[in-house]
DRENMAR-121240 format. One record per residue (C-alpha): x, y, z; residue in one letter; residue number from 0. Coordinates in Angstrom, 2 decimals. Layout:
<recs>
<rec X="X" Y="Y" Z="Z" res="A" n="NUM"/>
...
</recs>
This chain:
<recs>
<rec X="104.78" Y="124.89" Z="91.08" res="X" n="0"/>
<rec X="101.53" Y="123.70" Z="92.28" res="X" n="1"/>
<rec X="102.52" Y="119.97" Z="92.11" res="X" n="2"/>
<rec X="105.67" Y="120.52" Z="93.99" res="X" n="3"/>
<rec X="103.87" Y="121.82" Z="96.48" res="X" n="4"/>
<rec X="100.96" Y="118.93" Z="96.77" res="X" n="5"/>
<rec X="104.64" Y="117.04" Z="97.04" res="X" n="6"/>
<rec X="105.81" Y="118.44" Z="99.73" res="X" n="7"/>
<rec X="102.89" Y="118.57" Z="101.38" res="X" n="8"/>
<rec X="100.31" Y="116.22" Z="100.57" res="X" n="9"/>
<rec X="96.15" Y="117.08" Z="100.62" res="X" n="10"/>
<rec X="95.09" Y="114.14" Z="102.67" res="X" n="11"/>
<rec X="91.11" Y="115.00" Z="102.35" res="X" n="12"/>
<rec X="91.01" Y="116.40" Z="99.30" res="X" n="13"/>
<rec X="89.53" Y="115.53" Z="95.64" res="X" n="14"/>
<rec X="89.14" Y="117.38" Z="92.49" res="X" n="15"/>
<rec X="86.28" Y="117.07" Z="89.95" res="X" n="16"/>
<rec X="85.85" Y="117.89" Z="86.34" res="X" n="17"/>
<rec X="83.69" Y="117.20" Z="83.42" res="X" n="18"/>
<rec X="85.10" Y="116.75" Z="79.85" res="X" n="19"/>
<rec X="84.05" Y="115.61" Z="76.53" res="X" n="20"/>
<rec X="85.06" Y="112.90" Z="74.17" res="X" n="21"/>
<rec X="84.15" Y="113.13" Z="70.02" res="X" n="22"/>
<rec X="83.01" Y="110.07" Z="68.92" res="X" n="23"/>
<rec X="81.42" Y="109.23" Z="65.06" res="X" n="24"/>
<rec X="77.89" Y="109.68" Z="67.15" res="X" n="25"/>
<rec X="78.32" Y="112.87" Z="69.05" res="X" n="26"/>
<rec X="80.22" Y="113.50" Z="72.07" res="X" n="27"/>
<rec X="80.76" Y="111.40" Z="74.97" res="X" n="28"/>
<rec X="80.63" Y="112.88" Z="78.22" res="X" n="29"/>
<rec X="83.00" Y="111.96" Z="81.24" res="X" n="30"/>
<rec X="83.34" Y="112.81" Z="84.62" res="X" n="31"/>
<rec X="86.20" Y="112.23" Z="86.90" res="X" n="32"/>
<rec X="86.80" Y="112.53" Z="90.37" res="X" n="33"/>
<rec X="91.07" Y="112.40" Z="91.45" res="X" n="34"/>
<rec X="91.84" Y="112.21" Z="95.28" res="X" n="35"/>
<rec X="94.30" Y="114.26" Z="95.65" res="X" n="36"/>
<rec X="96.47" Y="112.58" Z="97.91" res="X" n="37"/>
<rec X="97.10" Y="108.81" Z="96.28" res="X" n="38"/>
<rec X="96.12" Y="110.47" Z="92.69" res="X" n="39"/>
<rec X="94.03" Y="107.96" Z="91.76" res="X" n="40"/>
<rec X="90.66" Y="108.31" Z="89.85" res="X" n="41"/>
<rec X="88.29" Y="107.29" Z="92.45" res="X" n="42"/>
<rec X="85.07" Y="108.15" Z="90.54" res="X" n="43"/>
<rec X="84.28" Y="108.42" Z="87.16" res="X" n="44"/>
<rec X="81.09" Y="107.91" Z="85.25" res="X" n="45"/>
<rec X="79.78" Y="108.87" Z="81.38" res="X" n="46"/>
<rec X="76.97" Y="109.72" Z="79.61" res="X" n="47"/>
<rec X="75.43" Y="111.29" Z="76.40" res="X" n="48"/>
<rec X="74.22" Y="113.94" Z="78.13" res="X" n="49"/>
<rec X="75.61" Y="116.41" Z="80.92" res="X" n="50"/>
<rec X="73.23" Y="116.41" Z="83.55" res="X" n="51"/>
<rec X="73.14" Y="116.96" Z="87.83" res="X" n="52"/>
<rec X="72.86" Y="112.50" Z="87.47" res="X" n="53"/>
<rec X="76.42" Y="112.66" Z="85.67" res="X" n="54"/>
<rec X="78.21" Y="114.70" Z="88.47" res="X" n="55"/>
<rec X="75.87" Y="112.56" Z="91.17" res="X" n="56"/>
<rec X="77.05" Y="109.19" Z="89.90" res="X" n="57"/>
<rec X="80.50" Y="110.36" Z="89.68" res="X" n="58"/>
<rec X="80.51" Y="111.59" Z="93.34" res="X" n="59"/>
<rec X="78.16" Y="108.40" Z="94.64" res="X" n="60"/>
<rec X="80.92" Y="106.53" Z="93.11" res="X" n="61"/>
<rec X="84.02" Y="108.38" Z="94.61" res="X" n="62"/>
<rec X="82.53" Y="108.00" Z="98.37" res="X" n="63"/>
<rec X="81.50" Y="104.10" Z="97.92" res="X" n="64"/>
<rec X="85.55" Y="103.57" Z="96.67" res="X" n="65"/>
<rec X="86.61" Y="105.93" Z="99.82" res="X" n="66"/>
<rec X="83.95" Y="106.25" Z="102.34" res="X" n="67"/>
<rec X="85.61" Y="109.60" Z="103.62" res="X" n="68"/>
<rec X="85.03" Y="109.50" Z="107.75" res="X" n="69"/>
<rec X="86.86" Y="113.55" Z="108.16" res="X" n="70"/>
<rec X="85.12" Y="115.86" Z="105.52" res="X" n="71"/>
<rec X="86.94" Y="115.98" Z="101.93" res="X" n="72"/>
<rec X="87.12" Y="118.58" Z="100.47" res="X" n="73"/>
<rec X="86.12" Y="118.80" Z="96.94" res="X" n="74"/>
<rec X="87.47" Y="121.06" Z="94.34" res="X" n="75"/>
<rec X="85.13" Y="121.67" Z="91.29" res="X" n="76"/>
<rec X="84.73" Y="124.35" Z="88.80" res="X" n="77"/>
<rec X="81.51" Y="123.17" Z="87.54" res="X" n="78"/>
<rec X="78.94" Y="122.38" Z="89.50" res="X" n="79"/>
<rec X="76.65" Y="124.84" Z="91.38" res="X" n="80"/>
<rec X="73.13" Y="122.75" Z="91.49" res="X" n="81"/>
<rec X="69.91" Y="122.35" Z="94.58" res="X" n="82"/>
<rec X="71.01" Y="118.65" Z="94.24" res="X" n="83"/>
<rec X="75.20" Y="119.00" Z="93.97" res="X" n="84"/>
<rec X="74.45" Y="121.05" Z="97.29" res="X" n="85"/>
<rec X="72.32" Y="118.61" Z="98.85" res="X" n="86"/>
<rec X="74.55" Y="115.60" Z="97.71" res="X" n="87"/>
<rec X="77.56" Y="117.02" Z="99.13" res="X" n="88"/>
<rec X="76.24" Y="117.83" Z="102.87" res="X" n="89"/>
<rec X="75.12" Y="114.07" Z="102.81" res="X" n="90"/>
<rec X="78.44" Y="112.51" Z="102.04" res="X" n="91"/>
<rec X="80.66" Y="114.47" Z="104.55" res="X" n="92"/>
<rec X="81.76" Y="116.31" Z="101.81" res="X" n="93"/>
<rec X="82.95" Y="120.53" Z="101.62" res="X" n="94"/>
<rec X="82.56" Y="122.08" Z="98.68" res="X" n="95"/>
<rec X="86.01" Y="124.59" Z="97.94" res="X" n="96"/>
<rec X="85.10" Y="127.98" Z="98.64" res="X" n="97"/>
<rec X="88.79" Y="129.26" Z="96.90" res="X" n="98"/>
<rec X="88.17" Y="129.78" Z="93.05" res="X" n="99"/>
<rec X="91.98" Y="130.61" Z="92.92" res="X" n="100"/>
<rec X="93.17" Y="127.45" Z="94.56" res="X" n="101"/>
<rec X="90.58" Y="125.10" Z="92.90" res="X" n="102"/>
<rec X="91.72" Y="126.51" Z="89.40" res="X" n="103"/>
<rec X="94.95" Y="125.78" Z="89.80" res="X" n="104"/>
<rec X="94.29" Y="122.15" Z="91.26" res="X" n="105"/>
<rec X="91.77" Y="121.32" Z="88.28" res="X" n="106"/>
<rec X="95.23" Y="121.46" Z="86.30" res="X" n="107"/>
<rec X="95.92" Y="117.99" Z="88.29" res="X" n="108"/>
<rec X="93.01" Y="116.95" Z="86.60" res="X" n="109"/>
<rec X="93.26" Y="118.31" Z="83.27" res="X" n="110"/>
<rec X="96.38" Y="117.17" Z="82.57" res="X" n="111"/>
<rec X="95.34" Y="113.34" Z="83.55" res="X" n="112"/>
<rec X="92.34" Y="113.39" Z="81.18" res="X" n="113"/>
<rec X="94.15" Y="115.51" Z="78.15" res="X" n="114"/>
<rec X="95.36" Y="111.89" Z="76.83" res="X" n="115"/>
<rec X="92.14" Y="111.12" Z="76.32" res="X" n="116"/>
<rec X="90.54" Y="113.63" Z="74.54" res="X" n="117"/>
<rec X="93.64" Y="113.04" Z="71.90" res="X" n="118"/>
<rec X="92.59" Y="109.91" Z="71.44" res="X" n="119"/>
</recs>
């Protein structure tokens, strides 16, 4: 339902953002994405060992050098709630979702891209 409706009426300035985990023979692998919402394209992504504030940061910094959003984006998240998230986001003309029902059902967009790859 949700995806019809991004259809029909596209999220121009909008991106969501998740973290996920990949096993590998030496622990896991941590990745973070960031989809814009309106071409569906991954337009940050960045991994790591660890998951740290620098993961989501990287991901983000990426995201806004690919985009350079002039109008404030929006970004749906589930995860991140940090002093330096905060900060980050105010810097790069960026607005945190305030609507945990609407961002859950978005991070499905998400999900479903990166589910490939945790089968892998």
């Amino acid at each position: 339902m949700l995806a019809s409706l991004i259809l029909l009426h596209p999220i121009k300035h909008g991106w969501v953002s998740d973290i996920t985990y990949v096993r590998t023979y030496e622990g896991f692998l941590y990745v973070a994405t960031v989809m814009d919402l309106f071409s569906r394209r991954i337009v940050g992504w960045s991994m790591d060992k660890s998951m740290d504030k620098h993961l989501v940061t990287k991901t983000l910094l990426m995201a806004v050098g690919q985009r350079q959003p002039k109008p404030k984006v929006m970004v749906h998240s589930s995860q991140y709630g940090s002093a330096d998230y905060s900060t980050f986001i105010k810097e790069h003309n960026l607005v945190p979702s305030m609507s945990q029902q609407e961002t859950v059902m978005i991070m499905r967009l998400l999900r479903a891209f990166l589910l490939p790859l945790k089968n892998e």
